[in-house]
N, C-alpha and C positions, 0 to 999 in steps of 0.2 A: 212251302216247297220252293216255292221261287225264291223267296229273301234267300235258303239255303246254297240253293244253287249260284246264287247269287254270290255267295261269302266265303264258298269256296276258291274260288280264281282269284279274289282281292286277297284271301287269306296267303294263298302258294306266289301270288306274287309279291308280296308286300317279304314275305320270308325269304325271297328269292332276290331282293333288292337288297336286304341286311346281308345276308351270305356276301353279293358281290360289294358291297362298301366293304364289310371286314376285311374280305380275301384282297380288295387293295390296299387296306389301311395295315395289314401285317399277315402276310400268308400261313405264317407258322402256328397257328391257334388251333386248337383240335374244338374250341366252338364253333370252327366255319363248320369242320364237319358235320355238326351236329344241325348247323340250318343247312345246308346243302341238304338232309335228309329229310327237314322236315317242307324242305320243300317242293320236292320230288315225292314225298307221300302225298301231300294237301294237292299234289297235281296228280297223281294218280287217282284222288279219291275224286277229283271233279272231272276229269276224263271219265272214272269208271261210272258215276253218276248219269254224265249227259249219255252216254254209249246206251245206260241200263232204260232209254226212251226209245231205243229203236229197235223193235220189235225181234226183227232178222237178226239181230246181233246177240242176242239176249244167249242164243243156246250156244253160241262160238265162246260167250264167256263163261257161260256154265262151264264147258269143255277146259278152258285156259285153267277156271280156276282147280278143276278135278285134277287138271295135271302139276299144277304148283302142290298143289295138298299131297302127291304123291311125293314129287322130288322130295317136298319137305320133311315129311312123314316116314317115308323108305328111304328113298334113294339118299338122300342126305349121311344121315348114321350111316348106312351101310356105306361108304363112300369113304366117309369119316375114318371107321372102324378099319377097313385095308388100309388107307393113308397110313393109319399109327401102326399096325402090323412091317407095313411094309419098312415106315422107319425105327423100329423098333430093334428090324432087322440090320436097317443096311448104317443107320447111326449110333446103337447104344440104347440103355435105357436111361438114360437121361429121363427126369421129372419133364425139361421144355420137351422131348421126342416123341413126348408120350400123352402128347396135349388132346392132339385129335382123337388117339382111338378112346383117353377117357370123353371126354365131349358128345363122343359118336355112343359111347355105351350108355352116359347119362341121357341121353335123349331118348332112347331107346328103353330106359327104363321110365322116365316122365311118362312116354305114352303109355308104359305099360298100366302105371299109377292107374292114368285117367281114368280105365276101364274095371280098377280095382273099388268091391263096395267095401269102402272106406270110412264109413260113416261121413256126419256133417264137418265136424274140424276136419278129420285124417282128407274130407275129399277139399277143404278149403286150401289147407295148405298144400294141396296140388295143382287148385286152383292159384295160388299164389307165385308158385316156381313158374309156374307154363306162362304166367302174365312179365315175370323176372325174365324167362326167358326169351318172352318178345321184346322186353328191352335192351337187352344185352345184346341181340340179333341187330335190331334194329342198328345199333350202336356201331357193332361192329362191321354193319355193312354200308353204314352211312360215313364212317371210318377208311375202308377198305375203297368206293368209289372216289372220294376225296382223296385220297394218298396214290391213286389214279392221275387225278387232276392236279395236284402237285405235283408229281412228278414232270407232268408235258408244261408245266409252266416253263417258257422261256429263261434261259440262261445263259445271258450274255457274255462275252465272251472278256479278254482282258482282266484274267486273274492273277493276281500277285502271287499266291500261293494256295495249295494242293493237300489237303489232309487228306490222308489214306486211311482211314478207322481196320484193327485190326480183328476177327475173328479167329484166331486159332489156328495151330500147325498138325503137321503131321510128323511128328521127331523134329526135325528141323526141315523140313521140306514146306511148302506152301502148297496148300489143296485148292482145289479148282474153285472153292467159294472164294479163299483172299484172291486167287489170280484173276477174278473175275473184275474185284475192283482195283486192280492193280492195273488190269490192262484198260481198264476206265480210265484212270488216272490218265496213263500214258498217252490216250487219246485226244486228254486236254490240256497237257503239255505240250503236246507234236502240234497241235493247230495256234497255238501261240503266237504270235510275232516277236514275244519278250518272253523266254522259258520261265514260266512262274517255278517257286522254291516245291518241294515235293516235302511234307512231312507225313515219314510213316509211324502209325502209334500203336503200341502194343509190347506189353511186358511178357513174362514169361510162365507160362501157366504148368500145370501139371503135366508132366510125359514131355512135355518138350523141352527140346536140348538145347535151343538157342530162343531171346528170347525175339518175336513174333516181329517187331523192327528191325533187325539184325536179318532174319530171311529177306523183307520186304526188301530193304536194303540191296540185299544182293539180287535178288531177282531184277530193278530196276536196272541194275549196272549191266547183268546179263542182257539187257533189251536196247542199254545204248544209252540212258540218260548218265550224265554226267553228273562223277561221285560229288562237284563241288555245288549239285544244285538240289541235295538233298539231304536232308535232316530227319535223325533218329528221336522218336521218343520211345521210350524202352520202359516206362514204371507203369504207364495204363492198365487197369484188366477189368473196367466198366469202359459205358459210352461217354459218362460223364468226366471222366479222367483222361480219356482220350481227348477231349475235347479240350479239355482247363490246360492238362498239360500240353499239348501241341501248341495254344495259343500264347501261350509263354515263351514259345521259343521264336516266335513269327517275330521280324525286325519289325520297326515302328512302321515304316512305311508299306507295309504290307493290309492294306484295304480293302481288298476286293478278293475274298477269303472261300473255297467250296470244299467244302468234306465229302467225300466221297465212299460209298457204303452200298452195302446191296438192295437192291429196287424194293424186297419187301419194310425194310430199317429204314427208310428215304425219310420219311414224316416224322417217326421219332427221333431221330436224332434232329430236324430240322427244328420241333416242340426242345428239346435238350439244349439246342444251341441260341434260343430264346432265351430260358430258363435261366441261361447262365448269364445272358446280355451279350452273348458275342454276333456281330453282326454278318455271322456264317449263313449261307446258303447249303444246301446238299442234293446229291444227283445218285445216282444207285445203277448198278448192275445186273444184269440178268441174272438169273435163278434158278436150279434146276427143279424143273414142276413137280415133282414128287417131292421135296422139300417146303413148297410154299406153303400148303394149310397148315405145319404143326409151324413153321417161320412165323406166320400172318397174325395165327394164334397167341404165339408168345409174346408179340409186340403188342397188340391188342391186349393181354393180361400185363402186361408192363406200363401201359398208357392208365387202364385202369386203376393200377394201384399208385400211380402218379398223382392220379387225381381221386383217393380214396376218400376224403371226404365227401365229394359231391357222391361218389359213387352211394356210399352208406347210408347216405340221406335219402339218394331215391330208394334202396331197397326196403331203409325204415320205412318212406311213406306209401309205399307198393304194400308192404305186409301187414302193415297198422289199418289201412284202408281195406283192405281182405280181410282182416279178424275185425272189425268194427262191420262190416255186412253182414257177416256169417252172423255175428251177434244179435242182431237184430232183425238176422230176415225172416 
């Protein structure tokens, strides 16, 4: 009991030392995430340890945990499930719009599973999803804190130039999500002491009449930045092309480079602009809250499928490890 206790705090902090070397040696890794979480679990698990010796405390956490078990269990899904209603309604169905209320109904079916007699396989591989889905959870939320903490990382000031990442028009009009980082942009333009270059990027998608640099464009002039301190990229219609081409048009001496994007897209495009070797930073814009879970969600399945190798491996060795028990128990 003691060595245990013992190996938990050397454990969370020894992980909590790797997280901070990473996150100075390159902040852009979506492995810091992944120690950042597991280092706040191994201190969670030695906090809840030493707390479960004292006596008085014992039913305050019975209580905490009955309440987590609910959020997770109800309140969650249900939660889940309005989100994608509501954006269902007010964005489209869109496959990305419609992330949370599938999410909210699969979970809601998983619990149903559990309680279904399934026999021994049918109840393994229930047993198997509900173990996938603590991973994925985990992932995600150890994801979502950390892109938290990159965002509040310092960012100095003294920037050459401005990448505007574009999201989509309305006919040719810009909706309050581009305007969001647009009027970001202009924020770190105006405190400048030397007006860094502004590039906006964004080709021309479906339904809209102009293409998505061409509004940007004009919304900046409407606000007073001057037309000879900004640059159209117009072919984009990913983040990675956003990025490649934008950085193509940036003069030589342009060094000290921040893309700007909305606060839930911050971290991926910051992992994007790694990928690519460009040595961009990224800062993000507010969000309207009824947007963020099925936003949070889509990036989080973007990140995933980024990294679909590693992913397929844990899920191979989660489901190979569940049918090799079942087998043998």
């Amino acid at each position: 009991m003691n060595v245990a206790g013992g190996v938990l705090p050397v454990a969370a902090g020894a992980a909590l030392v790797v997280f901070a070397v990473r996150l100075a040696r390159e902040p852009r890794r979506l492995g810091n995430a992944v120690w950042l979480g597991v280092a706040l679990l191994l201190t969670a698990l030695w906090l809840l340890r030493a707390a479960l010796h004292l006596e008085w405390l014992t039913p305050v956490l019975l209580g905490l945990l009955g309440v987590v078990v609910v959020l997770v269990a109800l309140v969650l899904p249900a939660a889940l499930i309005v989100n994608g209603v509501g954006m269902w309604r007010r964005e489209g169905r869109s496959a990305g719009n419609l992330l949370s209320l599938g999410l909210g109904t699969g979970l809601i079916a998983l619990e149903a599973l559990s309680f279904a007699p399934l026999g021994r396989w049918g109840s393994a591989l229930v047993a198997v999803a509900a173990v996938l889905a603590c991973y994925f959870g985990f992932l995600f939320l150890s994801l979502l804190i950390y892109s938290v903490v990159y965002g509040r990382l310092d960012r100095h000031g003294g920037f050459d130039a401005i990448i505007v990442l574009g999201c989509g028009l309305n006919g040719e009009r810009v909706p309050p999500l581009l305007a969001g980082r647009l009027e970001r942009a202009i924020r770190l333009h105006d405190r400048e002491a030397t007006p860094p270059l502004l590039v906006v990027s964004g080709g021309r998608g479906p339904g809209e009449a102009v293409t998505e640099a061409e509004a940007m464009h004009a919304y900046l002039r409407d606000r007073g930045v001057p037309d000879d301190r900004i640059l159209r990229e117009d072919r984009a219609r990913t983040t990675e092309e956003n990025l490649r081409f934008s950085a193509a048009l940036l003069p030589g001496d342009a060094r000290r480079v921040v893309a700007v994007t909305s606060n839930y897209h911050v971290f991926r495009a910051a992992v994007e602009c790694r990928r690519l070797g460009l040595p961009f930073q990224a800062t993000g814009s507010p969000t309207a809250r009824y947007f963020l879970p099925s936003a949070l969600l889509r990036e989080f399945a973007a990140l995933i499928l980024h990294y679909r190798r590693t992913t397929i491996a844990a899920c191979v060795l989660v489901a190979g490890a569940g049918l090799v028990l079942t087998l043998f128990a």
